[in-house]
Legacy VTK file of the C-alpha trace (Angstrom):
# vtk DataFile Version 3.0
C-alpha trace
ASCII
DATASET POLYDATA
POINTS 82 float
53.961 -201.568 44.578
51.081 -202.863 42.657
51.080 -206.117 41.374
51.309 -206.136 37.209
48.643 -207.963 35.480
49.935 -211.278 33.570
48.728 -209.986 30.317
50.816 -207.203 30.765
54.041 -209.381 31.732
52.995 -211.303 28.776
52.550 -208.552 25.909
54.586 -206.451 27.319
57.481 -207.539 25.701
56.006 -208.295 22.358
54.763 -204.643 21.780
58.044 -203.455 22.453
59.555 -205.864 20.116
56.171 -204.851 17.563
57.559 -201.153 18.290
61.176 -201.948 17.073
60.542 -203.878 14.098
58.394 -201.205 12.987
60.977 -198.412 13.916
63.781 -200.579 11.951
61.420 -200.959 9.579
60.318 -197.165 8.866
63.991 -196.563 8.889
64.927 -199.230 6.199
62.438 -197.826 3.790
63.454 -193.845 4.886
67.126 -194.980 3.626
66.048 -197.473 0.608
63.649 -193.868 -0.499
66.346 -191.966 0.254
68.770 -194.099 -2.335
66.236 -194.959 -5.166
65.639 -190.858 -5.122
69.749 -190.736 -5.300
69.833 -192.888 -8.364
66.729 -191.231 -10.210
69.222 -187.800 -9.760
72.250 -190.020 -11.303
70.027 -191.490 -14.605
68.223 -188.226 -15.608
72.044 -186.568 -15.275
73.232 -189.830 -17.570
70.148 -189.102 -20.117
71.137 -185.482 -20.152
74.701 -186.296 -20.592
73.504 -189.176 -23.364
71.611 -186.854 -24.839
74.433 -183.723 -24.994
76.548 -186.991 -26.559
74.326 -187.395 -29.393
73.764 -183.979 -30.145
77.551 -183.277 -30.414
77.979 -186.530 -32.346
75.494 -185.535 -34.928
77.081 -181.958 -35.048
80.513 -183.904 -35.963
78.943 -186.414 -38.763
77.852 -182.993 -40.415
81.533 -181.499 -40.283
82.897 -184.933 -40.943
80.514 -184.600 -43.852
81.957 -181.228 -45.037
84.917 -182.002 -44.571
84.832 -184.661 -47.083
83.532 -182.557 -49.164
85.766 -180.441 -49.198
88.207 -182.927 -50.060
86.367 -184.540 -52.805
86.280 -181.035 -54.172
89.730 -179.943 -53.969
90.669 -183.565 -55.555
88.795 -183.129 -58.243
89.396 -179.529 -59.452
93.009 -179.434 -57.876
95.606 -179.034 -61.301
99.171 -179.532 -60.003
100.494 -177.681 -62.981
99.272 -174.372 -62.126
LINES 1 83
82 0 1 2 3 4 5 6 7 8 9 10 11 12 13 14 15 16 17 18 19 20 21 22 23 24 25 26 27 28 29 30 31 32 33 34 35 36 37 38 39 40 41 42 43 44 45 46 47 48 49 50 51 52 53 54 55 56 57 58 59 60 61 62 63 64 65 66 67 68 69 70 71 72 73 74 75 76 77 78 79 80 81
């Protein structure tokens, strides 16, 4: 068996320590791109469901609105002796 240089018994184990951290590495920003494109999903499906909210809010303040109308109208032209 051929003897192994002493750079190699020397680097040797630092490029395969290089190779893991990188690997780890690659792997922690797979998963971290993996979870920020999760929660982009989740907050457009909140502004959609904000947005839905304020639509049917504002569809309510306008029945709300003739509603009271309706109210004020039948108070005011509403005889009890008829």
């Amino acid at each position: 068996m051929a003897k192994m240089p002493e750079w190699v018994k020397v680097w040797a184990p630092v490029a395969v320590i290089l190779g893991a951290m990188w690997t780890m590495n690659t792997r922690s920003e797979d998963r971290l791109t993996a979870r920020l494109d999760r929660l982009t999903e989740r907050i457009e499906r909140v502004e959609m469901a904000l947005s839905e909210n304020g639509k049917a809010i504002a569809r309510l303040e306008v029945r709300v609105g003739r509603v009271e109308d309706d109210v004020t109208w039948l108070r005011n032209n509403y005889r009890g002796d008829r």
